[in-house]
N, C-alpha and C positions, 0 to 999 in steps of 0.2 A: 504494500500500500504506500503511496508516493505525498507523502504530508508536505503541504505548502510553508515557508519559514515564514513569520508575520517579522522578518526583519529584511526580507529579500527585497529590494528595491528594482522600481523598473530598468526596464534596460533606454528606454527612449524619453528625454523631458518634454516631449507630447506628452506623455503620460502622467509625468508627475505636475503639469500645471493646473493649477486648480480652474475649474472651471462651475463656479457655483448656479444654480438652479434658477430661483428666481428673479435676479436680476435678469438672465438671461429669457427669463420667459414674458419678462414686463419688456426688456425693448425689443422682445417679439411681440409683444400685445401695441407697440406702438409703431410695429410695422419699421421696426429698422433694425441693421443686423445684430446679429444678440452676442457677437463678439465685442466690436469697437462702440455700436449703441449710435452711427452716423449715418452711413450708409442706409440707403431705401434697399428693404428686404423684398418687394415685389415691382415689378416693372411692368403689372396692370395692373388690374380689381385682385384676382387672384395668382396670378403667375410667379414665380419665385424666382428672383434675379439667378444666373449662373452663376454670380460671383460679386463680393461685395465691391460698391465705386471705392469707397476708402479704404479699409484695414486688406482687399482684396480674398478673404476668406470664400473658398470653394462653395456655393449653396446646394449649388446640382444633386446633391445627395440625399435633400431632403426625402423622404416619404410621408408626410401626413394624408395622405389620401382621403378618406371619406371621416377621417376624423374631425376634422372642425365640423362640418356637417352635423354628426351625431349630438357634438355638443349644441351648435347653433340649435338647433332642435329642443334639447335636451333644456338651455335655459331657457330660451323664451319659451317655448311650454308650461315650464315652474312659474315663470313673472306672469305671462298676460290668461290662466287658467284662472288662479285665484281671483285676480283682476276683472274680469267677466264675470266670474260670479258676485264679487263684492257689487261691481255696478250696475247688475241687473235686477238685484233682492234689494239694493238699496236706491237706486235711482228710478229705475221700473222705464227705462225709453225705450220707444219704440226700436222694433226689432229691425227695420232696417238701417235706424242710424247707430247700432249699436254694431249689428255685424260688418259697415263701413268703418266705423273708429278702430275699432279693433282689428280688421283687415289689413289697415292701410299703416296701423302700429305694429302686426308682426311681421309685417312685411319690413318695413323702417328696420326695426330690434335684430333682424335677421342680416340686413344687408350690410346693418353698422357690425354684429359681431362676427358673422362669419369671416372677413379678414385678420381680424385682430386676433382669434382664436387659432389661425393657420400658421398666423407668426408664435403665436406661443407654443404650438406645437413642434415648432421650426428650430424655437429656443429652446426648448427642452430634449429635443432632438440631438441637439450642437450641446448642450452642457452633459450628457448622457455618454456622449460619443458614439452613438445609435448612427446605422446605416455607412457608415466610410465618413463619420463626423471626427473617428479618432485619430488618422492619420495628421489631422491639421495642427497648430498650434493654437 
């Protein structure tokens, strides 16, 4: 049986540089790269630049795929459910201005987080060293 030393040190300082989580996933939530926190992490609505304009870090490697997706889903469901209910038991308006406000808000809550949510995916991705994020510094 081949026991790991907990004093064995990497062989590569990629390795050993710390790359912490949440900052990394906030200037992914603010759509810039979760390395240097300058550079624009997408170059449209959704698209993930191949590489960062400043610090130059590789993004090509991202995978988040249908992940933001699930969350987009996943919060605005939790916000605008409760929300319909509070203002339909409480306010009682008509049923067409009510499925228009609310339409036209999870459409909004949707459009605003699904990017923000792809970049923190992005970043969490790059502080994990998930997908060929490890080879970088």
């Amino acid at each position: 049986m081949h026991q790991i030393s907990a004093t064995s040190a990497p062989d590569n300082a990629a390795d050993r540089d710390e790359r912490p989580v949440w900052p990394a996933m906030r200037r992914g939530f603010r759509r810039r790269c979760p390395r240097c926190g300058q550079g624009a992490l997408f170059v449209g609505y959704l698209k993930v630049a191949d590489q960062c304009p400043i610090c130059r870090l590789d993004l090509h490697h991202q995978r988040a795929d249908d992940g933001p997706a699930y969350l987009t889903i996943l919060i605005v469901g939790h916000l605008m459910a409760p929300l319909l209910l509070f203002s339909f038991t409480r306010f009682r308006p008509d049923p067409l201005v009510l499925a228009t406000v609310f339409a036209v808000g999870t459409v909004a809550l949707s459009l605003y987080l699904l990017p923000r949510l792809k970049g923190m995916i992005v970043g969490l991705q790059w502080a994990r060293r998930m997908h060929g994020f490890g080879s970088e510094m």
